[in-house]
N, C-alpha and C positions, 0 to 999 in steps of 0.2 A: 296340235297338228291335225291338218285333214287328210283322210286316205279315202282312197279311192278304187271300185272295182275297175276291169277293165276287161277289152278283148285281147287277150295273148296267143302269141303264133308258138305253136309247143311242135319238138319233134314227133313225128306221126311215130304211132305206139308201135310199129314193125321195125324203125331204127332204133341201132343196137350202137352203144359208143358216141353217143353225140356230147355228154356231158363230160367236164372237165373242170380241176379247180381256177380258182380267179385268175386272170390273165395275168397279175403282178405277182403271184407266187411259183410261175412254172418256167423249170430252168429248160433251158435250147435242149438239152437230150429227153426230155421228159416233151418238150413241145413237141420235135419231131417224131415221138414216139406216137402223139397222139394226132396228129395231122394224117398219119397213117388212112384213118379214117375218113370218106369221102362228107360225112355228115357229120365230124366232130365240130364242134362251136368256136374253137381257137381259128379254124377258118375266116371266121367275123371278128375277135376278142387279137386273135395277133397278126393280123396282114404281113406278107411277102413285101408290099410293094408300098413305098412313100405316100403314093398319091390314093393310098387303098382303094383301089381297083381290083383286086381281086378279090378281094372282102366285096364289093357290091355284085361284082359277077356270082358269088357264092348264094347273096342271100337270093339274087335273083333266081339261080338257077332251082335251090331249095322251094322259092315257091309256085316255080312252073312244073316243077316233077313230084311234088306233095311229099319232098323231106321234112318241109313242116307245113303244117297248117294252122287257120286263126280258128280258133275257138268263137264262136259268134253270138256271142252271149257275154253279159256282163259277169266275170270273173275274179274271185282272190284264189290263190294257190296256196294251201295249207301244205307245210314239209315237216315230216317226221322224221326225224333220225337218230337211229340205236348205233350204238359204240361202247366199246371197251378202254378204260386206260389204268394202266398201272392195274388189271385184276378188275376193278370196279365196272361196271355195266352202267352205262347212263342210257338215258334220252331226253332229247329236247324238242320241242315244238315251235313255229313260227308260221307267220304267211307272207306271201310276196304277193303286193298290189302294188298302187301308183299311191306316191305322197306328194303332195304339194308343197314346193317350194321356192315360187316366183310368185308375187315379189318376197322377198325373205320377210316370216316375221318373228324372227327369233324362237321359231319351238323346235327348231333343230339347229343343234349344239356340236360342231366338230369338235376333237381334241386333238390334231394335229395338224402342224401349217402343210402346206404344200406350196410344191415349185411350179415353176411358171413352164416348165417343160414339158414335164408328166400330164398336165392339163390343157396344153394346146396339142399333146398327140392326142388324147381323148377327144377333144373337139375336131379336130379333122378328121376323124374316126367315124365318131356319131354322125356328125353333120352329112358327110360323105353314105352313110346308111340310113342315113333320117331313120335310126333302131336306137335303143338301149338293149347293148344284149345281154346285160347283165349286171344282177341290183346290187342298188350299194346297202349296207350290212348296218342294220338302226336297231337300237334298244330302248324298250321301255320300261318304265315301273310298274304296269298294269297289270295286276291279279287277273281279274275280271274276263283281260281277253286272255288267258294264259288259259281261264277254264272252259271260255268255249270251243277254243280250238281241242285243248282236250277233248270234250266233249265228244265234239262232232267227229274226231279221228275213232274214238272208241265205238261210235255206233256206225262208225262207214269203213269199206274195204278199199284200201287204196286201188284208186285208178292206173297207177304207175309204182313201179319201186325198181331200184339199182343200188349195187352196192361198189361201191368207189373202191379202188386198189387198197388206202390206207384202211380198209375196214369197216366203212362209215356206212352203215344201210339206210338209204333211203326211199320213204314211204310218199306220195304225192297224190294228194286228192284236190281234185277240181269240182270248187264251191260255186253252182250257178245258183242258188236257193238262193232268194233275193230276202228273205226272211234271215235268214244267217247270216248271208254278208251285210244286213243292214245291224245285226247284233256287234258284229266284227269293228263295222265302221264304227258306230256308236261309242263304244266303248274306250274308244282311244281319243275322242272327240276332249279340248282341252288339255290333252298330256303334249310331254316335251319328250325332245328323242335325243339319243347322244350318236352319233354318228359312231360305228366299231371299225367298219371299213369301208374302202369306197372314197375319200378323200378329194381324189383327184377327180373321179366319173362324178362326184358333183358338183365340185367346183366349175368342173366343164360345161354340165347341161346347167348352171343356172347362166355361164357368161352366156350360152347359146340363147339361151330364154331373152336376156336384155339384148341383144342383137338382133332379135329375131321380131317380126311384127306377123299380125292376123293371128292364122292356123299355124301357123308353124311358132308362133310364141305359145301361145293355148297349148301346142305338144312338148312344149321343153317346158314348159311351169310345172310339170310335175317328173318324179325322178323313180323309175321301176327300182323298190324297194323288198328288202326280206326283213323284216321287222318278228324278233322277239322279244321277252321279259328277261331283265337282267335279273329277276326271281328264279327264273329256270333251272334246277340243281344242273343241266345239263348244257348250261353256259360254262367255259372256260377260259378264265382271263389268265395268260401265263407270263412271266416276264420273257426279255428275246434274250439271250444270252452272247455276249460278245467275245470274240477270241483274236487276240495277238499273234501275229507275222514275226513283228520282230522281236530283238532278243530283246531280253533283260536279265537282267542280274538280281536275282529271288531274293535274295537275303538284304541288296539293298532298298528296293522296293518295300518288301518288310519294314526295314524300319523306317523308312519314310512316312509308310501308309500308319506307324503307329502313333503316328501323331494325331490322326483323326480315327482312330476307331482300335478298337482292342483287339488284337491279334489271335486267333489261337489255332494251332494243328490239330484237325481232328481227323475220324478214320475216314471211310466212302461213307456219304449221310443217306439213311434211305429216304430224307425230303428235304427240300431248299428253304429254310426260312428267314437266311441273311443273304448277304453278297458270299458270295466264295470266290476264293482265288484257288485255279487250280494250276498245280505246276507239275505233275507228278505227284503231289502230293497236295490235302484238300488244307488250306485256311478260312475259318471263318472271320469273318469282320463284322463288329459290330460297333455301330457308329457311337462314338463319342459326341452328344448333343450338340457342347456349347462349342466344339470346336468344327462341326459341320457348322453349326449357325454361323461362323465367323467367315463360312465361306458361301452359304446358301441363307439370306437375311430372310427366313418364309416363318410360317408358323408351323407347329409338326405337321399339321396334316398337308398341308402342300408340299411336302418333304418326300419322294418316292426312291427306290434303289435306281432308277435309270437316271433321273437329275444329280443324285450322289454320283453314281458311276462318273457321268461326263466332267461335272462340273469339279466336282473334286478329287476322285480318282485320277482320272486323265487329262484335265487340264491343269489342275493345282498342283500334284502329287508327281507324276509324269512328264507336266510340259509338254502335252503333245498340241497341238493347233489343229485347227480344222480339216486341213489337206491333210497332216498326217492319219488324220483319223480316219478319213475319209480312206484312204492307202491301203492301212497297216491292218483296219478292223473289216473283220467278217463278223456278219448277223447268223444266228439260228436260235430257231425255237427249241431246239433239240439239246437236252442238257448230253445224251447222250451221247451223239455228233459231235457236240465241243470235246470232250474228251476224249472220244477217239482221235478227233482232229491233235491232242496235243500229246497223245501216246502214241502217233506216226511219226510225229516230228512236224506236221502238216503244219503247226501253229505253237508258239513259245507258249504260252497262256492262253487261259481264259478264265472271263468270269460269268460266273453263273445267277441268275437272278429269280428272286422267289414268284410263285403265282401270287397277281394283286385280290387284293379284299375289292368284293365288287360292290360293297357297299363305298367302302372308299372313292372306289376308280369314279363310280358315280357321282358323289358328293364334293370331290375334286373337279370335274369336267363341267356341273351344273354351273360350279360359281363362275365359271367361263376361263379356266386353265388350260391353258395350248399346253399339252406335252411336248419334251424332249420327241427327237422321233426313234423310233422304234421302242418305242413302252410296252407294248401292249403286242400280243398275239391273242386272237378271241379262236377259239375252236372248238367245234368243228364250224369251217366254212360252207357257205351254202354255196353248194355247187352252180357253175354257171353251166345256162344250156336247158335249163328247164323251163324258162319262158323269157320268151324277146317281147318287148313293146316298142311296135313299127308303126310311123306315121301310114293311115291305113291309106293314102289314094299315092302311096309308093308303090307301084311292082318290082 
């Protein structure tokens, strides 16, 4: 892979509230919550209007009144961020520069398909802002720059820090040392990346890139990225956990589902390390080998609990079809959420799903396996809002 420093348009250090999580995780009460704000980033990331027009009015306005400005120096943004989960204290390190990916040469690696939807509002988005305002989310296997960004965060004072409502403190220093960011580039020079999130925002800027000729192809060949080490103790790759609308009948289900996996009732688990079914009450499953093979023909290790879930839980075992699934099932990260959801009555079931081995998740996605969708939640997210990259002779 090649990365790339760059000039980024950051909001000026006196705005308060411009940052927000990714535009595809923030529900309508949470959006308008943060719209509030004349300088928040979902201004650009969710437009009012089809033909986003006020998303260009926005960024326009931002850079005639200095809600943000360009940094005018060749830049990476290194982010730090400290979090708690479950009692535990982590932190993780990454930077956001420019990668190159037009023309594709295979050293970035998606693991999920995307629709033809989600990716053409993206590009009428972008194209309409001639901006990325916000990177899509790449992982590496590299030591090497894992330590220098260490490094350089332990001997520098962040230039910026915010702490996000979920708790997540973030640290931002801005690297113009052409000396470091040539260590940064370096070091990643020949590695391959797995795409974590972002799917759609790149699918989008590479169509825009083959569409596009001159200076405006030269600006979509590469895609504003946050790239860290899938070594990072403070990577978290979680399963998404899915919950049932409709009824079911527990006991029958039970013994259906004992056909492929061994059943057992146990108390509340303090960790996930099967599928569970919960109804009121917690079941563990544990898959029966040869008879998931008989419905999943992989080798174990292409075998994960979200392809079990669909494929044989819910489509073998249930008979539910893609609309119903599509209906009947809600996604969350929150093992929590799903069982409150089904101690309101909000939802019949759910099932809960263990965090992936990120060795695995890795060793899976290299050999070029498109997941099922929603496998994976990686967290924490790196906040969008912390640097836009704007075609620069746009005002």
């Amino acid at each position: 892979m090649q990365v790339f420093p760059f000039k980024p348009f950051v909001f000026a250090s006196s705005v308060e509230n411009f940052h927000s999580p990714p535009f595809d995780t923030i529900s309508p009460d949470l959006e308008q919550q943060l719209k509030k704000s004349e300088a928040n980033i979902t201004h650009l990331t969710l437009p009012e209007n089809d033909d986003n027009s006020d998303a260009v009015e926005w960024l326009k306005k931002w850079k005639a009144d200095g809600t943000i400005v360009r940094i005018d120096q060749d830049t990476v943004i290194i982010l730090r961020q400290r979090f708690s989960v479950n009692g535990m204290e982590y932190g993780r390190i990454g930077f956001i520069a420019l990668t190159s990916i037009y023309p594709p040469d295979g050293s970035i690696k998606p693991h999920e398909r995307t629709f033809d939807g989600p990716k053409r509002r993206r590009m009428s988005l972008m194209s309409s802002l001639m901006c990325q305002p916000e990177p899509v989310f790449l992982l590496v296997s590299n030591q090497g720059m894992l330590q220098i960004l260490r490094k350089y965060a332990e001997d520098h004072v962040p230039d910026r820090e915010f702490e996000e409502p979920i708790g997540v403190l973030n640290e931002i220093f801005y690297v113009t040392d052409a000396a470091i960011i040539d260590q940064i580039v370096t070091s990643l020079k020949g590695d391959n990346a797995v795409v974590a999130d972002g799917h759609h925002r790149l699918a989008a800027t590479l169509e825009l890139a083959g569409l596009s000729e001159g200076e405006s192809r030269k600006f979509w060949s590469s895609t504003l990225s946050y790239i860290c080490s899938v070594s990072d103790p403070g990577l978290l790759i979680s399963g998404i956990h899915r919950c049932l609308s409709m009824k079911i009948d527990t006991q029958d289900l039970l013994s259906r589902l004992s056909g492929y996996f061994s059943v057992e009732e146990i108390e509340s688990p303090e960790s996930i390390d099967s599928i569970l079914l919960y109804t009121g009450k917690f079941y563990r499953l544990s898959m029966l080998q040869d008879a998931i093979r008989s419905i999943i023909n992989r080798d174990n290790e292409s075998v994960y609990p979200a392809l079990v879930l669909k494929e044989v839980i819910f489509k073998t075992v249930m008979q539910l079809d893609e609309n119903v699934i599509e209906k009947e099932v809600t996604y969350t990260h929150s093992s929590e959420e799903a069982i409150r959801g089904v101690d309101s009555g909000r939802f019949s079931s759910a099932f809960l799903l263990p965090a992936w081995n990120k060795d695995a998740f890795i060793r899976l996605v290299m050999k070029g396996e498109m997941l099922t969708q929603k496998s994976t939640y990686f967290y924490p997210k790196p906040p969008s809002g912390i640097a836009l990259n704007c075609k620069c002779d746009v005002n």
